[in-house]
C-alpha positions as CSV (number, residue, x, y, z in Angstrom):
1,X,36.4,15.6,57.7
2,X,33.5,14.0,56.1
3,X,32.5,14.8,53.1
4,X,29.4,14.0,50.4
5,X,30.4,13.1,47.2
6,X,28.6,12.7,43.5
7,X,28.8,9.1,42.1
8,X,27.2,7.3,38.9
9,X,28.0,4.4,37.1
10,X,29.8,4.7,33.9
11,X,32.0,1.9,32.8
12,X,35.1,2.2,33.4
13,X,35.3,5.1,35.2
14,X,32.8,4.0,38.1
15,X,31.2,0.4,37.8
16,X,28.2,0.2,40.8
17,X,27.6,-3.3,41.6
18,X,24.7,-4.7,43.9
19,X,24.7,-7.8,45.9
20,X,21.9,-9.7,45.2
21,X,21.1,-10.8,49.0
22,X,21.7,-8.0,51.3
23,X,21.1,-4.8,48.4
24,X,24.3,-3.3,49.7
25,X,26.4,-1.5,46.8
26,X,30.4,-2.0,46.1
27,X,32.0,0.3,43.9
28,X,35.4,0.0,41.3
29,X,36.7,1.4,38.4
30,X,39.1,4.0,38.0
31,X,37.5,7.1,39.3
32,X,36.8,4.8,42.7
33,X,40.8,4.3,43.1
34,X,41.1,8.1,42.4
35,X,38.6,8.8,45.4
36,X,40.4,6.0,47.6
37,X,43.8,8.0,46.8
38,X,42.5,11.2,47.8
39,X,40.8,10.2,50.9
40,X,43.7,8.9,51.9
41,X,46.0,11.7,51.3
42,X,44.0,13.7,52.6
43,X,42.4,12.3,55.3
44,X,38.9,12.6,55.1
45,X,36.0,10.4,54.6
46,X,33.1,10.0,52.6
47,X,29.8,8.8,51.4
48,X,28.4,8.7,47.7
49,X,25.7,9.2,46.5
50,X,23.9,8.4,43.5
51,X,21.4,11.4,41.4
52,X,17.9,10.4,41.2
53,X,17.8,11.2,37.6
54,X,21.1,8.6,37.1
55,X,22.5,11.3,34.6
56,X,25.7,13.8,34.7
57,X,23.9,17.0,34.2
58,X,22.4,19.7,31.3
59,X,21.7,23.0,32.2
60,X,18.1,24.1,31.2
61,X,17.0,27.9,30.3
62,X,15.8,28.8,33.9
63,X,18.7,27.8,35.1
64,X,18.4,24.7,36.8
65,X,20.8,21.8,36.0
66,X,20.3,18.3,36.3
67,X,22.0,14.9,37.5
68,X,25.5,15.3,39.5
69,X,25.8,18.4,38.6
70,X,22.4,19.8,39.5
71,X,23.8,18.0,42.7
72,X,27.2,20.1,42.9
73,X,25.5,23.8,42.2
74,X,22.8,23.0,44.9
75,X,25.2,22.3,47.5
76,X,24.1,18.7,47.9
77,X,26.9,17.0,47.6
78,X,31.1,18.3,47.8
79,X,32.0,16.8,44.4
80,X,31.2,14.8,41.8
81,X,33.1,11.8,40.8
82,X,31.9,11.8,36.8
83,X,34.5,12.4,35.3
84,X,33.1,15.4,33.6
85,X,34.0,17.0,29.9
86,X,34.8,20.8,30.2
87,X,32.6,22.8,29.3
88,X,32.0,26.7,29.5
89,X,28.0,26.4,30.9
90,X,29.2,23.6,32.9
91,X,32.2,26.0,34.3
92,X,30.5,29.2,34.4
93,X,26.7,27.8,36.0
94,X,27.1,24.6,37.4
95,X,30.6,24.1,39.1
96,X,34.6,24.2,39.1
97,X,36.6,21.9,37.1
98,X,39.4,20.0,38.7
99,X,42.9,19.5,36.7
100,X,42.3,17.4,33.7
101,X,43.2,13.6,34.4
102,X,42.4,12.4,31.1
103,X,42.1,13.4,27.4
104,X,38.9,11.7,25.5
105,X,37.0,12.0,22.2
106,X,33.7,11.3,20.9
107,X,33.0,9.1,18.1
108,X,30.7,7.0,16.3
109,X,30.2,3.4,17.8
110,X,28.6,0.2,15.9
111,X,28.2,-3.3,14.8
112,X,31.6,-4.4,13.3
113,X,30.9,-5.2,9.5
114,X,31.1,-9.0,8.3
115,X,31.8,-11.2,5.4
116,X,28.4,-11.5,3.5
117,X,27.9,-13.8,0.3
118,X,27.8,-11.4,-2.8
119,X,26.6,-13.0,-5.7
120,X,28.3,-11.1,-8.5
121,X,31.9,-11.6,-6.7
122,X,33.3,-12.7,-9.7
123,X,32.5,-9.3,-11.6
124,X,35.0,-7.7,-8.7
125,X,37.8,-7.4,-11.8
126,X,35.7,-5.6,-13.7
127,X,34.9,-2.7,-11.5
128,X,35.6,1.1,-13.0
129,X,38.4,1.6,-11.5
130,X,40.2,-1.2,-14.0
131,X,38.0,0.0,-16.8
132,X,40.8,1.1,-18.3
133,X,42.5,-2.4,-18.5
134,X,39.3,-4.1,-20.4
135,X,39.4,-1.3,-22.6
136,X,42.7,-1.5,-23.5
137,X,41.8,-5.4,-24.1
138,X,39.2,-4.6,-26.2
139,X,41.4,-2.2,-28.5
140,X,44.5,-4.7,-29.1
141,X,41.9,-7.4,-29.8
142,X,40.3,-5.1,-32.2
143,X,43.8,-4.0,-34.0
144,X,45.3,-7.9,-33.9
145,X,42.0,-8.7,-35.8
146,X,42.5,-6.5,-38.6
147,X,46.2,-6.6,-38.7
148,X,45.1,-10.9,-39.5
149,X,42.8,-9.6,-41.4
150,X,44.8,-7.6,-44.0
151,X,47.8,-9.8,-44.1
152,X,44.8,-12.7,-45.6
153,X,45.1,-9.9,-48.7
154,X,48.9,-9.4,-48.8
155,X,49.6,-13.2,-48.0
156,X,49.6,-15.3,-51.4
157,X,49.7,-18.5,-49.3
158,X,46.3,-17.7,-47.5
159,X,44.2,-17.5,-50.6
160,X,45.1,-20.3,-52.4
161,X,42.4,-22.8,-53.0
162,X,43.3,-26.5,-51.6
163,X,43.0,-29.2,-54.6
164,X,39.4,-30.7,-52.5
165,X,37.9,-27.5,-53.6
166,X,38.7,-27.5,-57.0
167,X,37.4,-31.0,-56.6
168,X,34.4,-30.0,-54.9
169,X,33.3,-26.9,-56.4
170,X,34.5,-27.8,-59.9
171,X,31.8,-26.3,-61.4
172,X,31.7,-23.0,-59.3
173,X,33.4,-19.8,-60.5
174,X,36.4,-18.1,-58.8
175,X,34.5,-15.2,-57.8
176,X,32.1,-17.5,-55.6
177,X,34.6,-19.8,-54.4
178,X,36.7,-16.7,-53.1
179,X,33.5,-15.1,-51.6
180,X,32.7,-18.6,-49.6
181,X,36.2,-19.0,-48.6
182,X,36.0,-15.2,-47.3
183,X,33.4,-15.7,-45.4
184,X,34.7,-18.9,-43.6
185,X,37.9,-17.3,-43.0
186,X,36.1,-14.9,-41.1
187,X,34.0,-16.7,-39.2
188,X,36.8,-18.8,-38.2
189,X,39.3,-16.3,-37.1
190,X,36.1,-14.4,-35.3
191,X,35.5,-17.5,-33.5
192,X,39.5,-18.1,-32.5
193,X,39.2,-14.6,-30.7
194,X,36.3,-15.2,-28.9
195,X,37.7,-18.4,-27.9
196,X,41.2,-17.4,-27.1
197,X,39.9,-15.2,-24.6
198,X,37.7,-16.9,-22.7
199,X,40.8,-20.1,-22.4
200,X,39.0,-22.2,-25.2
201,X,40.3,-24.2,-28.1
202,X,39.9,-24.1,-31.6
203,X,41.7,-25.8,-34.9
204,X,42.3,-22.6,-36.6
205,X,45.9,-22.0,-37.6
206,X,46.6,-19.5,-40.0
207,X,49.1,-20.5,-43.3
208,X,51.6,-17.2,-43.2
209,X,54.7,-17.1,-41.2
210,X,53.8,-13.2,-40.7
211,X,50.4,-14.0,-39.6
212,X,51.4,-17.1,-37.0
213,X,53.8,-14.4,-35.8
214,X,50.8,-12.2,-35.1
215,X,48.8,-15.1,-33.0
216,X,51.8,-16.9,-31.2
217,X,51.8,-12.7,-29.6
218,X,47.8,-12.7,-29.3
219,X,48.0,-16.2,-27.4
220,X,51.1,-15.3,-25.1
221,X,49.2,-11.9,-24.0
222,X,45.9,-13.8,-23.6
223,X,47.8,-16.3,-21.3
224,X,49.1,-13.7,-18.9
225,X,45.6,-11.7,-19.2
226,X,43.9,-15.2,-17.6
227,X,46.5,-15.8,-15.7
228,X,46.5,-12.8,-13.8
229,X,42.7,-12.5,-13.9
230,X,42.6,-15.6,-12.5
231,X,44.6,-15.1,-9.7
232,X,43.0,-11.6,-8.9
233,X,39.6,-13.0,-8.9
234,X,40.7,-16.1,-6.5
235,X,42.2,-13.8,-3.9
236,X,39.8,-11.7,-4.3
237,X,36.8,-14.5,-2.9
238,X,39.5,-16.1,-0.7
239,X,40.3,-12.7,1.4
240,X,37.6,-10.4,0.3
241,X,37.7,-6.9,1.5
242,X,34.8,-5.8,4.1
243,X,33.9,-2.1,3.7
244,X,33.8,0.1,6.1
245,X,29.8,1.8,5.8
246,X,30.9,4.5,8.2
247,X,33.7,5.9,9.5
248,X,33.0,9.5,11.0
249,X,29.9,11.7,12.3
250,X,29.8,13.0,8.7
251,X,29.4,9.3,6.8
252,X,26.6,8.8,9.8
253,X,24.6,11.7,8.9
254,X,24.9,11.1,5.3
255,X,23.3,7.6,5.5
256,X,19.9,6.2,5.6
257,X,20.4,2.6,6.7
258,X,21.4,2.8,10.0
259,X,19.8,4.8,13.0
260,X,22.2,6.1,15.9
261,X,21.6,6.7,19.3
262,X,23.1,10.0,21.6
263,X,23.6,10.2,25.0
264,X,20.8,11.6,27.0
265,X,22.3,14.5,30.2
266,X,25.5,14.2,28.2
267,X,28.4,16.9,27.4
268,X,27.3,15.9,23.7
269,X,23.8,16.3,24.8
270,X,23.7,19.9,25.8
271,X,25.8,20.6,23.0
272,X,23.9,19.0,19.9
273,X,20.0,20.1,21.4
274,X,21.3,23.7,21.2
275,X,23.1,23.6,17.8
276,X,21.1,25.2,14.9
277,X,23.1,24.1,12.0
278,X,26.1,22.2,11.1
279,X,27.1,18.7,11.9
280,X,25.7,19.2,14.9
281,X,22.2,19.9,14.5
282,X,22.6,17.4,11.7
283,X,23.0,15.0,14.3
284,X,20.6,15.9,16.9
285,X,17.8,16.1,14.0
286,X,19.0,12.4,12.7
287,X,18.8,10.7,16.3
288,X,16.1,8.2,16.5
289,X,17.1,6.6,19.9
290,X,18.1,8.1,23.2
291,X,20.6,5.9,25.7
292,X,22.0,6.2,29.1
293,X,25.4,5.2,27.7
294,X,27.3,2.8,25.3
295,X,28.1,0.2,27.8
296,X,24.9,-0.2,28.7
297,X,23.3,-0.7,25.2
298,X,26.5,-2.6,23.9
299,X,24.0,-5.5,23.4
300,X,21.7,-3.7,21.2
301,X,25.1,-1.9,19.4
302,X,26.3,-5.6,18.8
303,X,22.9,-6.2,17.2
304,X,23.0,-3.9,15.3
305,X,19.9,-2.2,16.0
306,X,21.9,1.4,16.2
307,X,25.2,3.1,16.2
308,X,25.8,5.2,18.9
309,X,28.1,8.4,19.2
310,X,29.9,8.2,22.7
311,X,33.2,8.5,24.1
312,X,36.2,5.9,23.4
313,X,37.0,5.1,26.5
314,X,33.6,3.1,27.0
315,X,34.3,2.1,23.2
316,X,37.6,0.4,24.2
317,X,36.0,-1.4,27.6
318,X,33.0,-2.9,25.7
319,X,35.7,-3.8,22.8
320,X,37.9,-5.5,25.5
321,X,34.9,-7.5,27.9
322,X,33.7,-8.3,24.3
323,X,37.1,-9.8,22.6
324,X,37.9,-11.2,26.5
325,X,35.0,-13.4,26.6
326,X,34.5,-14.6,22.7
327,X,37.9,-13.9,21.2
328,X,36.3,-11.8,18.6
329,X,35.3,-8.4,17.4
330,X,32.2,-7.7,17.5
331,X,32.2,-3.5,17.3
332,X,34.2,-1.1,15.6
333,X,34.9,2.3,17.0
334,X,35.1,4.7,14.1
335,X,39.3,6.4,13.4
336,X,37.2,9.8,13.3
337,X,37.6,12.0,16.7
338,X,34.7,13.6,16.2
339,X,34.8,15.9,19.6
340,X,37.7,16.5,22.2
341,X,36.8,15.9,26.0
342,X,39.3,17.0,28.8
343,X,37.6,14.6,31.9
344,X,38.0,16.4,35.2
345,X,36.1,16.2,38.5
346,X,33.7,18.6,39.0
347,X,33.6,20.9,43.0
348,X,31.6,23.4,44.1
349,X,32.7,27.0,43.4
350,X,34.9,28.0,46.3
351,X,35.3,24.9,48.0
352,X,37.9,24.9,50.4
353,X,39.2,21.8,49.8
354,X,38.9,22.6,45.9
355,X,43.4,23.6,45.8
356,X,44.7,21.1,48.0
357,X,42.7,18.4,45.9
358,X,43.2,19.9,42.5
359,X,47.0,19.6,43.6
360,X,46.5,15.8,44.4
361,X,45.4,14.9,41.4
362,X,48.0,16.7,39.3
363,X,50.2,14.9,41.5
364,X,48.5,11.5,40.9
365,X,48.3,12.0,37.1
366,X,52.3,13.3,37.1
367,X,52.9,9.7,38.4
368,X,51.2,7.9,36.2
369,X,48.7,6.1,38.7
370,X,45.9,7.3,36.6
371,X,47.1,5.7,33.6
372,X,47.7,2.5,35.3
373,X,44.3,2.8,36.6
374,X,43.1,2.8,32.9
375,X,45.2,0.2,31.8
376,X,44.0,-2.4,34.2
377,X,40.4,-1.6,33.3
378,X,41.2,-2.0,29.2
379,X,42.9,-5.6,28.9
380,X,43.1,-6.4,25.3
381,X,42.2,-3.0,24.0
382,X,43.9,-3.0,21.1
383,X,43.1,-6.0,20.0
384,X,39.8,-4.8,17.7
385,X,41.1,-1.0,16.8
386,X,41.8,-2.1,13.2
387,X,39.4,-1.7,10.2
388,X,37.2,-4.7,9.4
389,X,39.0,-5.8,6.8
390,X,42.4,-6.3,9.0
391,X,40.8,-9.2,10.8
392,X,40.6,-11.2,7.6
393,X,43.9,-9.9,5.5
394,X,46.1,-13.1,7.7
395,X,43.1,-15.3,7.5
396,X,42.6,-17.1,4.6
397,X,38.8,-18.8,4.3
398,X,38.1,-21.8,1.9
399,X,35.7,-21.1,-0.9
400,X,31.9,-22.0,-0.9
401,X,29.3,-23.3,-3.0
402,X,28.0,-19.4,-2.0
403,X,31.2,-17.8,-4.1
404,X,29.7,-19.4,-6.9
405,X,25.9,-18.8,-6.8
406,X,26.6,-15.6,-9.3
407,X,28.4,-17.8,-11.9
408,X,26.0,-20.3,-11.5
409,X,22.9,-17.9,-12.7
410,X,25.0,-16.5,-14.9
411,X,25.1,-19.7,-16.6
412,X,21.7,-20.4,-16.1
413,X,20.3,-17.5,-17.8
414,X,22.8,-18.2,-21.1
415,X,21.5,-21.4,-21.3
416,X,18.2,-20.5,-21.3
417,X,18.7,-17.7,-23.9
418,X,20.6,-20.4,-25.8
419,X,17.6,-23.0,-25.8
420,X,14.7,-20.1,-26.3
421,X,16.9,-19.0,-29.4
């Protein structure tokens, strides 16, 4: 028996390769081993052939359908290779599914986020979520100030006037003398705060045992503040944490700065250009490009000139050629699955050969040759299914003159204040 069957590329499942001498066409992947299995089980032979429109097929309102499918329902072909999503218009119009032999979901595809240099790294600490801390800071500094403050009332050994002052001021009355010293006193202590927190010296030493007390605590608590400040703020530029922009359809359609791209002749496609409200028509109304299919617009993915909403399977293959060839990863497939896909051949209503088939490839995916097929196609496919971050968490990077641009014109712009003042 010879029959005609539906074929177009879609890596993994079906990768079409031309020679570049003679034009003729091999064929791989793991739909190809499926159709070698079943020819061979079954003993017939075949032909593909390719859709003129190179897509898997939407039905339209006088219904017509177009690509492999258009293909099945007009009797030009036996079956269709695809695989093909399930879908009721698909099932009821176009053709009959085969049993499932794999389990896929759409998601959102894109350029894996980098390191870039911020300039205000070293503000990280201070981010709300710690506010808390600095005001906590801020209130102890507060209360260990005036607690000094009223022990220089209660302490007779704070207010006594050294013999040079006497000496000095001889002439001056005690009011004014006490006043001066006041003042002084409070300029000084001011300025020991100020310094203590910022890890900077002063000779300022109060007279009272109860009031050394009260700064031998202030200084201890400042040293494990710095300390640990310190510490947070140099992990923090050593292994800084790269945010993940988007993460599901509903982070895509909620942003502005990066375009995405759908499928044209889809099962996605068909869906979304019917959908009136929802995520859906959010995302069919937000499109701005229109692709064949993610592997073959990986390079413009990579750029990042758009995400792209597509199955995982291609995410994975593109992920593993990619990490294969430059031992690094270069696109991030988001942990959202967005839309469930059983993938299934697709026959022509009645077919005759439609049960013995449909029983060979339960029998084929019962022994596990389909996912061996799928492994061989996906080496190193797990090697870039983390979030950006966990590339860097193991990988410590030395710090640049870039970490510091942000102190630097911080500086900058105190000293000129300084010198305008």
């Amino acid at each position: 028996m010879h029959l005609v069957v539906g074929a177009e590329q879609w890596v993994p499942w079906l990768r079409i390769t031309q020679h570049e001498l003679t034009g003729d066409l091999t064929y791989s992947g793991i739909m190809y081993n499926l159709l070698l299995a079943l020819s061979q089980t079954m003993n017939f032979t075949y032909e593909l052939r390719r859709p003129g429109d190179g897509l898997w097929g939407v039905g339209f309102p006088n219904g017509s359908w177009s690509g492999m499918l258009g293909m099945v329902k007009n009797g030009e072909v036996d079956f269709a290779l695809g695989p093909f999503a399930f879908n009721w218009e698909r099932y009821h119009y176009a053709c009959e599914f085969s049993q499932p032999i794999f389990m896929d979901y759409e998601s959102v595809f894109m350029r894996r986020a980098g390191l870039e240099t911020d300039l205000f790294a070293f503000s990280r600490p201070f981010q709300w979520q710690v506010m808390l801390v600095w005001l906590g800071l801020l209130a102890a500094a507060i209360l260990t100030w005036i607690v000094l403050y009223f022990f220089f009332y209660l302490s007779p050994y704070e207010r006594q006037t050294p013999m040079k002052e006497y000496n000095k001021d001889n002439e001056e009355s005690q009011a004014k003398r006490e006043t001066r010293m006041e003042r002084t006193h409070y300029q000084s202590q001011t300025m020991w705060f100020i310094g203590t927190l910022f890890n900077q010296s002063k000779s300022w030493l109060p007279k009272s045992d109860s009031r050394r007390v009260i700064t031998a605590a202030w200084l201890f608590s400042c040293f494990i503040f710095i300390s640990v400040f310190s510490s947070t703020l140099t992990a923090m530029l050593s292994v800084p944490k790269v945010g993940v922009p988007i993460d599901s359809t509903d982070d895509l359609v909620s942003q502005t700065r990066v375009p995405w791209a759908i499928e044209s002749g889809s099962f996605l496609f068909q869906i979304l250009y019917q959908a009136t409200e929802g995520i859906y028509q959010a995302l069919w109304a937000g499109h701005s490009h229109m692709i064949t299919d993610c592997y073959t617009s990986r390079n413009d993915i990579r750029a990042g000139k758009f995400a792209a909403v597509c199955d995982k399977m291609t995410m994975k293959k593109v992920m593993s050629e990619d990490f294969s060839a430059t031992g690094m990863c270069n696109f991030y497939m988001a942990r959202e699955d967005f839309k469930s896909m059983p993938m299934a051949l697709a026959f022509q209503h009645q077919h005759p050969l439609y049960s013995k088939a449909n029983q060979k490839i339960l029998e084929f995916v019962n022994k596990g040759l389909v996912e061996r097929w799928i492994a061989e196609q996906l080496p190193n496919s797990t090697a870039c299914l983390g979030a950006p971050d966990s590339n860097y968490v193991s990988d410590k990077r030395p710090l640049t003159l870039k970490d510091y641009y942000g102190l630097f014109t911080v500086c900058a712009v105190c000293e000129f204040l300084q010198n305008a003042s």
